[in-house]
C-alpha positions, -999 to 999 in steps of 0.1 A, spaced: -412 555 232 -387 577 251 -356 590 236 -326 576 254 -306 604 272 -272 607 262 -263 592 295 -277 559 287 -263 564 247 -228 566 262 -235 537 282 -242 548 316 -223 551 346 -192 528 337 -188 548 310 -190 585 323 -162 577 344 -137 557 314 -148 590 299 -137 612 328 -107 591 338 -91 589 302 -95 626 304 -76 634 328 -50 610 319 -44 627 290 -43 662 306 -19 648 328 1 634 300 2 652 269 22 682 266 -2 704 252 -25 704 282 0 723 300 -16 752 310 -48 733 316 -33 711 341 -17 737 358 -52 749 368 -58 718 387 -48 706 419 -10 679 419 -36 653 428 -69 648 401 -88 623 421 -111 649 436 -116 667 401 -121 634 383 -150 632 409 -164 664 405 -166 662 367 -174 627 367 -208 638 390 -216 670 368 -216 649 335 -234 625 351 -266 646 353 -256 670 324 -256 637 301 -292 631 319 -284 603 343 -287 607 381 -281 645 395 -250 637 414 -235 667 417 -263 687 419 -270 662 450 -237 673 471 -232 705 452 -264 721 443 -262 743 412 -233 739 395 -227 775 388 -199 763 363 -188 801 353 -187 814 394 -168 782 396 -139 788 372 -137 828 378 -110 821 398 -91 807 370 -77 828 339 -93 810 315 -83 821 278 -89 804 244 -58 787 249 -69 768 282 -102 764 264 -86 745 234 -62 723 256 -94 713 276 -113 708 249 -81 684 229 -83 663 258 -118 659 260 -117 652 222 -95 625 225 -113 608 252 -143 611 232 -126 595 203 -115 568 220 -139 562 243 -171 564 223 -177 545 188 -208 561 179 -196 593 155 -226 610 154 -233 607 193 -196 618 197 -203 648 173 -232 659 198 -213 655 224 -181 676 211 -209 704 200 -221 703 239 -186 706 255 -172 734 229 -205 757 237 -196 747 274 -162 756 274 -166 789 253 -188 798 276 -159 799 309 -136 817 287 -127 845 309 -97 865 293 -93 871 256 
């Protein structure tokens, strides 16, 4: 019996983008995403895509991004962007929070949060 990918644990397609779209509601809402949101273009529909495609296939559902994109080269991506532990952690209370509400199973949601902190430690650019 195959394993299900966290793609299809999450619930698929519908659920990536809740994920993605609660997200960036709360990065455009809560205060302490400032610096965060300041990173990203006035209007977040084309990053709510982009991120919605790269989970897609870094979950393990369809390659969307990769598709368009090709590699997604996430730290060549970001250089451009002072990225310090700061705009790590704001990313990374969003994306919590979204998690949290988003997804009911704790231990997938643990996974998950493991996944995204190795991620975003890994585009820290400035101390």
């Amino acid at each position: 019996m195959d394993t299900p990918t966290v793609y299809e644990r999450l619930g698929g397609d519908d659920a990536v983008r809740r994920l993605v779209q609660r997200f960036y509601q709360l990065m455009d809402q809560r205060p302490e995403a400032e610096a965060v949101r300041r990173m990203h273009p006035q209007q977040l529909a084309d990053s709510e895509d982009k991120l919605y495609k790269f989970l897609s296939g870094w979950f393990g559902g369809p390659p969307l991004y990769m598709r368009e994109r090709g590699h997604p080269r996430l730290r060549m991506r970001h250089h451009p962007f002072r990225i310090g532990p700061a705009e790590r952690d704001q990313w990374l209370l969003c994306m919590r929070q979204a998690l949290d509400e988003q997804v009911a199973d704790a231990a997938l949601r643990a996974v998950v949060v493991r996944a995204f902190e190795g991620m975003a430690e890994h585009l820290v650019n400035e101390a």
